[in-house]
C-alpha positions as CSV (number, residue, x, y, z in Angstrom):
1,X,29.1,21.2,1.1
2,X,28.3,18.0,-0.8
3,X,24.6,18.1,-2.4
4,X,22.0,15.3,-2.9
5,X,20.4,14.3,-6.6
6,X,17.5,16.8,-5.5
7,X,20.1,20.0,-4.6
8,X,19.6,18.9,-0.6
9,X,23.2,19.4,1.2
10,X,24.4,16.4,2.9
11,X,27.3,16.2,5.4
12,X,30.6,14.3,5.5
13,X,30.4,12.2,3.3
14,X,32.5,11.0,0.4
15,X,32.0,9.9,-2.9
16,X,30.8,6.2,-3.0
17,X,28.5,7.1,0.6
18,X,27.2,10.4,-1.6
19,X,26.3,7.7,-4.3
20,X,24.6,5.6,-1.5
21,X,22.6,8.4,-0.9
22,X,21.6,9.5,-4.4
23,X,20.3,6.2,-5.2
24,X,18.8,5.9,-2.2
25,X,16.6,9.4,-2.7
26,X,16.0,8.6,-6.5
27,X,14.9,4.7,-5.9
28,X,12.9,5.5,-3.3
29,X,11.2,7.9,-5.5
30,X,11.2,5.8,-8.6
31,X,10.5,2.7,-6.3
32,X,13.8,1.1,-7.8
33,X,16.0,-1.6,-6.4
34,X,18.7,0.9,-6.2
35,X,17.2,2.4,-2.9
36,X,18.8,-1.1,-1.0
37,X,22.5,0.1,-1.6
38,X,21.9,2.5,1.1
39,X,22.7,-0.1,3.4
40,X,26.2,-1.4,2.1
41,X,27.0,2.6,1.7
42,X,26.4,3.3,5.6
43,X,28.2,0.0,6.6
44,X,31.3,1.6,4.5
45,X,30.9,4.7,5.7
46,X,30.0,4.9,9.9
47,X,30.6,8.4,10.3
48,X,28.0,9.6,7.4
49,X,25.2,10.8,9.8
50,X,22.8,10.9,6.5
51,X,23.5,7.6,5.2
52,X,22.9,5.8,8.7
53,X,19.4,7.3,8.9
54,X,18.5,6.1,5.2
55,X,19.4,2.7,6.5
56,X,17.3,3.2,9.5
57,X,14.6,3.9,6.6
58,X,15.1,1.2,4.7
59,X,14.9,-1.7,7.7
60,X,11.6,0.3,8.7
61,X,9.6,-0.2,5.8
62,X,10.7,-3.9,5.7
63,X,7.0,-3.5,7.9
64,X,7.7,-6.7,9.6
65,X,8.8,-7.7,13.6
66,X,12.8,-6.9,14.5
67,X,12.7,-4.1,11.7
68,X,12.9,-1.8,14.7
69,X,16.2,-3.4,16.1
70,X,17.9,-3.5,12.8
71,X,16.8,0.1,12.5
72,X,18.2,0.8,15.9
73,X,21.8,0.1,14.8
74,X,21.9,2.7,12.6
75,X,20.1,4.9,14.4
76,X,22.7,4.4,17.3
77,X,25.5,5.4,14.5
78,X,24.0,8.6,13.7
79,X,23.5,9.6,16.9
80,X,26.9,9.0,17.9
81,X,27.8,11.5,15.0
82,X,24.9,13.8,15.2
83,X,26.9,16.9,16.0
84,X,28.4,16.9,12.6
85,X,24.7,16.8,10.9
86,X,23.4,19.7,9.4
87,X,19.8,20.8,10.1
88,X,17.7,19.0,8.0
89,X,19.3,15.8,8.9
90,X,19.2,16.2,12.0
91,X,15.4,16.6,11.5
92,X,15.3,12.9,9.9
93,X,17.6,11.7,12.8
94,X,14.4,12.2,15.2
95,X,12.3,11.2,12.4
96,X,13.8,8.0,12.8
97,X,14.3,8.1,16.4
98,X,10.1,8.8,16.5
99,X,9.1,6.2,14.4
100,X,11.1,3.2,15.9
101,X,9.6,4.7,19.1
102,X,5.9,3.9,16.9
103,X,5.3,7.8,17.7
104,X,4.0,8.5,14.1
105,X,2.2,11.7,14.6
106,X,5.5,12.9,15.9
107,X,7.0,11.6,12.8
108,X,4.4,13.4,10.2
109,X,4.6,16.7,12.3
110,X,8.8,16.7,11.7
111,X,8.0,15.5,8.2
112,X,6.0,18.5,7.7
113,X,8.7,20.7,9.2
114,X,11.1,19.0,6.9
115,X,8.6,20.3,4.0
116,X,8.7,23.9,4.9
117,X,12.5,24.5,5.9
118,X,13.4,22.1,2.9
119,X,10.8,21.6,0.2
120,X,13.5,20.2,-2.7
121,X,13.6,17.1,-0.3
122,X,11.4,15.6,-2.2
123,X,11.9,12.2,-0.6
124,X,10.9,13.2,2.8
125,X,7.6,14.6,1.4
126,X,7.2,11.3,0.0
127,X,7.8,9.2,3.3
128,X,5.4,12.0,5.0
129,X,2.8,10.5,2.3
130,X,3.8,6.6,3.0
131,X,2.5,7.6,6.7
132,X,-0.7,9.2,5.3
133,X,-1.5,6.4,3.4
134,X,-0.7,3.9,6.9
135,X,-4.0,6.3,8.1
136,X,-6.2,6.4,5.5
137,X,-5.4,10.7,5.4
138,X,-6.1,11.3,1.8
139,X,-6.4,15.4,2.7
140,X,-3.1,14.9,4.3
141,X,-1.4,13.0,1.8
142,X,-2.2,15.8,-1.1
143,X,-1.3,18.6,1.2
144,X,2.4,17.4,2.0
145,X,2.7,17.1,-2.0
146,X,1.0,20.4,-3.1
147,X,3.0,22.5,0.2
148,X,6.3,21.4,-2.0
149,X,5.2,21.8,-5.3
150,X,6.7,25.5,-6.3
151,X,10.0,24.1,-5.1
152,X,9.9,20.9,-7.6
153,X,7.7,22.6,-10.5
154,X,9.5,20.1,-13.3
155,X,10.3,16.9,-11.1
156,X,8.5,13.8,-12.6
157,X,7.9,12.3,-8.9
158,X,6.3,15.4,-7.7
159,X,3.7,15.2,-10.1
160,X,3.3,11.6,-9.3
161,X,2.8,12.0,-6.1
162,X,0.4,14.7,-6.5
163,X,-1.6,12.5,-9.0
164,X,-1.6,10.1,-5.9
165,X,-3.1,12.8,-3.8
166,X,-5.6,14.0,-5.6
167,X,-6.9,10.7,-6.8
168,X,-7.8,9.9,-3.4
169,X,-9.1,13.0,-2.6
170,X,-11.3,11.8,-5.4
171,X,-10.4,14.7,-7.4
172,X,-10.2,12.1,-10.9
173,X,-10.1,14.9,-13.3
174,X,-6.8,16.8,-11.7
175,X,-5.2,13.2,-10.8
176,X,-5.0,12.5,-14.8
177,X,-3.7,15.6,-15.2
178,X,-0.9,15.3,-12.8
179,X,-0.5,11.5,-13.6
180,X,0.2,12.9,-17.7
181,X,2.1,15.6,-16.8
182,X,4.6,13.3,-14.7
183,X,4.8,10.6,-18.0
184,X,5.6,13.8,-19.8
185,X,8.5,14.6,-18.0
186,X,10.0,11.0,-17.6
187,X,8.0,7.6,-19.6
188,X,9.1,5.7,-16.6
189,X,7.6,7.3,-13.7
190,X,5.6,3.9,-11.9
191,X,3.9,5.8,-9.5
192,X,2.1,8.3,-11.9
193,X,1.2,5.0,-13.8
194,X,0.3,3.4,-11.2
195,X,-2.3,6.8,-10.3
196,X,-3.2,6.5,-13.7
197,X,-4.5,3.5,-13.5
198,X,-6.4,4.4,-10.2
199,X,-8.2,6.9,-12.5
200,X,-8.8,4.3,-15.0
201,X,-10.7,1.9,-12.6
202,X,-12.8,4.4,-11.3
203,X,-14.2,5.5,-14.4
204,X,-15.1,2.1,-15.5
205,X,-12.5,2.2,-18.7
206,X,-11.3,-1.0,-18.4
207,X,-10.1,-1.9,-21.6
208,X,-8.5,1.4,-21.8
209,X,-6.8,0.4,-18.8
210,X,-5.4,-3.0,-19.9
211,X,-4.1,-1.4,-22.9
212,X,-2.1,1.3,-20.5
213,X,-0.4,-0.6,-18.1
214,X,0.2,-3.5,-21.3
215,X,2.2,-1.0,-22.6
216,X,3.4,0.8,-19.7
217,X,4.9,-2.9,-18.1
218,X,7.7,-2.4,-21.1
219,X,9.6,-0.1,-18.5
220,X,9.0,-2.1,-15.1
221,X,12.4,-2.9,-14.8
222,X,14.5,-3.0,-11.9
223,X,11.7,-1.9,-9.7
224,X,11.4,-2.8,-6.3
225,X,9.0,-5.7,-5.9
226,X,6.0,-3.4,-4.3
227,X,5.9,-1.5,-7.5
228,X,6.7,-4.2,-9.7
229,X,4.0,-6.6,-8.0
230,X,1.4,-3.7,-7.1
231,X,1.6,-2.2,-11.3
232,X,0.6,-6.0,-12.1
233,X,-2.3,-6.7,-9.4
234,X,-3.7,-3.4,-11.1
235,X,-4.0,-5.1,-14.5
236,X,-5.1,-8.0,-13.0
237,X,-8.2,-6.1,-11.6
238,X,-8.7,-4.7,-14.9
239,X,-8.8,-8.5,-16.4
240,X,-10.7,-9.8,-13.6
241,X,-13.9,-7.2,-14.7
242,X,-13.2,-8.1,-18.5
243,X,-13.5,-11.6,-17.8
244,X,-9.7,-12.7,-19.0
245,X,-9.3,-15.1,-16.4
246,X,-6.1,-17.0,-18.4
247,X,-4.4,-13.0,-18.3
248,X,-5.5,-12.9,-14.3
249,X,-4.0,-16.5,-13.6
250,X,-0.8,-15.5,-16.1
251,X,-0.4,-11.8,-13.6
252,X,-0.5,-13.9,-10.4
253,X,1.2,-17.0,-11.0
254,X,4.4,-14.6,-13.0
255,X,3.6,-11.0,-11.7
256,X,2.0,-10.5,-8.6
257,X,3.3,-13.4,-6.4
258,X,6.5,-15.2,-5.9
259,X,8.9,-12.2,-6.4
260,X,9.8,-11.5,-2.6
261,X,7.5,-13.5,-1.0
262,X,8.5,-12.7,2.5
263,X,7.7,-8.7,2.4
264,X,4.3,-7.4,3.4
265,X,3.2,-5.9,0.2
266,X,4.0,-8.8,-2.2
267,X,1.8,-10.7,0.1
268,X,-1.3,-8.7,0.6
269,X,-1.4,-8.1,-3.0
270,X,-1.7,-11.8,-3.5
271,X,-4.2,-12.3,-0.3
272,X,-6.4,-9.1,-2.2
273,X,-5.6,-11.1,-5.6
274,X,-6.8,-14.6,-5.0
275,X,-10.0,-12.9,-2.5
276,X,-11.0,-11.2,-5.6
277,X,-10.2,-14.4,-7.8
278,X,-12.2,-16.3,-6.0
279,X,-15.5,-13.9,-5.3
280,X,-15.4,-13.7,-9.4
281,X,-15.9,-17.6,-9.7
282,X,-12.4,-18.7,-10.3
283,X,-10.9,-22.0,-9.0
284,X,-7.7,-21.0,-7.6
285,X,-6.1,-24.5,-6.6
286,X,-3.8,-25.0,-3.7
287,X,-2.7,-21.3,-4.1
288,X,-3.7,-20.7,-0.7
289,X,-2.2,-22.6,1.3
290,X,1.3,-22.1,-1.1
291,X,0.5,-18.5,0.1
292,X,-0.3,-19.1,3.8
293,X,2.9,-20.7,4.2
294,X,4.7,-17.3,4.1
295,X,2.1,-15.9,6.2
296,X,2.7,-18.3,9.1
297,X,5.4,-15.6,10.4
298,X,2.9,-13.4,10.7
299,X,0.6,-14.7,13.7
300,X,1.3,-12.0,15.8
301,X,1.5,-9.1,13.4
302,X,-0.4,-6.2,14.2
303,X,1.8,-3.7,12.9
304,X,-1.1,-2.1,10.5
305,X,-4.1,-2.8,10.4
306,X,-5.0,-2.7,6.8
307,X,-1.9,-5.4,6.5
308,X,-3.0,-7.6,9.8
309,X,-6.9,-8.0,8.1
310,X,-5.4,-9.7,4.7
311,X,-2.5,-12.0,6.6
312,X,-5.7,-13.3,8.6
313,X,-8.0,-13.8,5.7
314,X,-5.1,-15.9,3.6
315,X,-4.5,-18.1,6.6
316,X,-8.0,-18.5,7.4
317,X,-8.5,-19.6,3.6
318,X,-5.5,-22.3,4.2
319,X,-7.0,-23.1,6.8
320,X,-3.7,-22.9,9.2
321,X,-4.2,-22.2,12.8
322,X,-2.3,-19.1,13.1
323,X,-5.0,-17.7,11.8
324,X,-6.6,-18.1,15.6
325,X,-3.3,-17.1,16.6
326,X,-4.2,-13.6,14.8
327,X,-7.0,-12.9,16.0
328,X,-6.1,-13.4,19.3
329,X,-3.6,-10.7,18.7
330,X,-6.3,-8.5,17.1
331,X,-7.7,-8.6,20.1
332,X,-5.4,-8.2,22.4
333,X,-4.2,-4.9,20.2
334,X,-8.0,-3.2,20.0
335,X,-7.9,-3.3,24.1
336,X,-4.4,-2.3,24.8
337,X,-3.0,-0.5,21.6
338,X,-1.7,3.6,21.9
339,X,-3.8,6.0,22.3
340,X,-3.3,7.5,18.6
341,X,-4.4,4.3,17.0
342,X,-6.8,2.7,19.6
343,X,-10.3,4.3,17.9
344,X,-8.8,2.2,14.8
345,X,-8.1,-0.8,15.9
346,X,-10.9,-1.2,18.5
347,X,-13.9,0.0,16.4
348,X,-13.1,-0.9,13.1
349,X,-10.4,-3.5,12.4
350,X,-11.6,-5.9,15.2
351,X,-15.1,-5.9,13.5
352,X,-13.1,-6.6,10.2
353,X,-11.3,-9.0,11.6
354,X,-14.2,-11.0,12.9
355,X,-15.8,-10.6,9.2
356,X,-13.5,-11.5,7.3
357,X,-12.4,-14.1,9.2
358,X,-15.6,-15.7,9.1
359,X,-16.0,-14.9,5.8
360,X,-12.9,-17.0,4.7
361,X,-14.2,-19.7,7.0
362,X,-17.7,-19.4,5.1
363,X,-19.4,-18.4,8.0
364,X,-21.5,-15.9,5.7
365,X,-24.3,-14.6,8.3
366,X,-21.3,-13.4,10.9
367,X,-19.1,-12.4,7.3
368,X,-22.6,-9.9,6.5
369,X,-22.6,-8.8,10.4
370,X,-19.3,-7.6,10.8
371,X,-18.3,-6.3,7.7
372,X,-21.9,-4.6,7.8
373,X,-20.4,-2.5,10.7
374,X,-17.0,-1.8,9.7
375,X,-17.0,-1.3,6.3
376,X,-18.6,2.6,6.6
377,X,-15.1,3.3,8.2
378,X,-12.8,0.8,6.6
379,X,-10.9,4.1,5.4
380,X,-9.4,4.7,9.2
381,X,-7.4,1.1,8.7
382,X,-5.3,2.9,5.5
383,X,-4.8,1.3,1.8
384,X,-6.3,2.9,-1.2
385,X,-9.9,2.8,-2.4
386,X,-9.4,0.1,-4.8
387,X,-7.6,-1.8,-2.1
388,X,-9.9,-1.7,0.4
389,X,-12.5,-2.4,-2.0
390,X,-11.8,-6.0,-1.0
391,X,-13.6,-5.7,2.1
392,X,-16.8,-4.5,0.1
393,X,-16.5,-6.8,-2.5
394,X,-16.1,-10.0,0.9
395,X,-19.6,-7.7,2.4
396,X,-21.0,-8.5,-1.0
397,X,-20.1,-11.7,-1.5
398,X,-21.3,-12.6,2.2
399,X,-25.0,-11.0,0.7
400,X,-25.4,-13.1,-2.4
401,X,-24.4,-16.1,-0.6
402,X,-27.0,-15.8,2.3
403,X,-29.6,-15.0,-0.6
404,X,-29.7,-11.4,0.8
405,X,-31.1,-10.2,-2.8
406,X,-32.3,-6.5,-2.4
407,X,-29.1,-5.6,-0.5
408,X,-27.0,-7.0,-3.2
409,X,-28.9,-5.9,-5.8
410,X,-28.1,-2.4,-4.2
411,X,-24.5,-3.1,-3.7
412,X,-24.1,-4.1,-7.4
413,X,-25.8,-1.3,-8.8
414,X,-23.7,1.1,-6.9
415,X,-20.5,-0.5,-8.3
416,X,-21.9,-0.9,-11.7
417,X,-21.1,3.3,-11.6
418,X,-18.1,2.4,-11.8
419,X,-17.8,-0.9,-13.6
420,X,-20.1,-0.7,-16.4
421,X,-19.8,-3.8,-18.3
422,X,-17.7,-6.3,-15.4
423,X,-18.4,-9.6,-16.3
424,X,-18.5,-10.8,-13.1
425,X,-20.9,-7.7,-12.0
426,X,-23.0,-8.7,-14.3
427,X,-22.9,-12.8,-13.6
428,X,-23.9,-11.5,-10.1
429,X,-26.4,-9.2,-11.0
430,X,-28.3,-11.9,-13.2
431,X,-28.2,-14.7,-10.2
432,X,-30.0,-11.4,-8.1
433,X,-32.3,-11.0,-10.7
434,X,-33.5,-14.9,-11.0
435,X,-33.3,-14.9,-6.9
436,X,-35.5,-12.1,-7.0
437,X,-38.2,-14.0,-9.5
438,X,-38.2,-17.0,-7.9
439,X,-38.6,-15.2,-4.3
């Protein structure tokens, strides 16, 4: 039987579909373009029960409404054909099956199944992180990668994704390690760079950090525009503290926005970007509302939580009225959403919502209020900690604006752990400082 890039078997299928598949497993574990020709492979090729479901993959991270119907063509394929799928694929046909049904713990418990009967699959281990991440599971996301890691001892992605793990386990020490040892094995490895610099901004070593990714951008080629975009918004933060505000206006305006601006990731990175932009004193233009007008589409998306709270703060900032439209929807999900994800959306992303909301309508007393309440379990809405330091650094910025100087002065001093010498951190801390005098 034919075999994947990763030693996987793979059934029926013939040379160009085996391809399709190959470059589906290794872009969606380098993050490369190459993981989109899964699609004109299972088109060519009906009766490749493997290739179908990849496709089904593919439309389902498009994160976005009527993914799930062009997901359900494909899955309709391989179903037709799933008597000629071997075990493990027929494991990912109900994986896919589960998750256009929005059953995610189903999916992660097959995805873990997938791990122990196939641990070289190294790209379902990695899709069983993706879901981790949607849920703010750090524990979960470093088990999946360390249950397959005898099976992939020398594989560059592994260790990325362990780096990954342990980073937000907080566990900096072993995420560099892992991060290195996945560079070692191949210089272009985004993901362990991308951990990398996760490790770098929580140590404070920003300058350290600019020079990392400046060098590591020389092999960000043909990536897909998450990575692409996401590697970039990094440096940007890493500007943004050292005060380089022509370098953070040069990574958005070339880097972080405008590649696909229609995908959910390219657009929350720019939300997160121009939010932080503007908290650090920068005068951002009519960026918002040239961002907002991709948002518009997204009125009624409450597909994640951590994605919904950024659409409604960059249509809030332009001002358009879908935001409204959002948070009517907000609402409307926090009373009526499934069961696994109700706690989520009820307790924590509708008090987001409402702060960050007014926040972006500089409503900073309700901004304070809200946040105030959500923020000690803004980890339940998924994102990373350096993404979802957004919402801390909107708390904060509500603070200093209502004049609120011994909690800011507490805030700052907490992140000034780790961001020693941030310029902006320390602008803010001086205006606390003279507020405090003059009180």
């Amino acid at each position: 039987m034919a075999q994947d890039a990763l030693g996987n078997e793979v059934s029926g299928t013939n040379g160009s579909t085996l391809q399709g598949v190959d470059d589906f497993v290794t872009g969606f574990l380098g993050y490369e373009n190459k993981a989109g020709h899964i699609l004109a492979a299972a088109d060519a090729d009906p009766e490749a029960a493997l290739a179908n479901i990849y496709a089904g993959f593919t439309w389902m991270f498009l994160e976005a409404a009527g993914a799930e119907d062009r997901a359900r063509l494909y899955l309709a394929r391989a179903e037709k054909i799933a008597t000629t799928a071997n075990a493990r694929e027929k494991l990912l046909l109900r994986q896919l099956e589960r998750w256009i049904s929005g059953d995610i713990p189903a999916v992660q418990a097959l995805g873990a199944e997938i791990a122990r009967q196939f641990p070289r699959d190294l790209a379902s281990a990695k899709l069983h992180q993706y879901f981790s991440f949607n849920r703010g599971d750090a524990a979960s996301m470093l088990a999946i990668a360390k249950s397959v890691e005898a099976a992939n001892p020398d594989n560059p992605h592994l260790h990325g994704m362990l780096a990954f793990g342990y980073e937000q386990m907080h566990d900096l020490g072993q995420a560099e390690r892992s991060a290195r040892r996945a560079l070692e094995l191949k210089h272009k490895e985004p993901w362990a760079q991308h951990a990398l610099a996760h490790v770098m901004l929580g140590t404070g070593r920003v300058r350290e950090g600019i020079a990392f990714l400046g060098e590591a951008q020389q092999t960000w080629t043909d990536l897909n525009s998450f990575m692409y975009t996401h590697n970039w918004w990094h440096k940007a933060l890493f500007h943004i503290s050292a005060g380089d505000n022509a370098a953070v206006f040069d990574a958005y305006d070339n880097h972080v926005w405008g590649i696909e601006p229609t995908y959910s990731q390219d657009q929350v990175g720019a939300v997160s970007l121009l939010a932080r932009m503007e908290i650090a004193g920068l005068d951002v233009g009519e960026r918002w509302q040239q961002l907002a007008t991709y948002l518009k589409p997204r009125a009624q998306d409450t597909i994640l939580p951590f994605l919904t709270l950024q659409y409604l703060y960059g249509l809030a900032r332009a001002d358009f009225a879908e935001a409204d439209q959002l948070m009517a929807a907000i609402e409307d999900k926090a009373a009526t959403s499934e069961a696994y994800d109700r706690i989520v959306w009820r307790d924590v992303a509708l008090p987001a919502a409402r702060g960050v909301l007014a926040h972006a309508r500089r409503n900073w007393a309700d901004a304070a209020r809200y946040l105030g309440i959500a923020n000690p379990r803004m980890t339940e809405i998924g994102g990373s900690h350096a993404q979802r330091d957004l919402f801390g650094q909107i708390l904060l910025d509500a603070h200093l604006k209502l004049g609120n100087w011994r909690v800011a002065e507490q805030m700052l001093e907490m992140r000034r752990i780790w961001d020693p010498d941030g310029v902006p951190l320390h602008r803010d801390l001086a205006l606390v400082r003279n507020g405090l005098a003059a009180a």
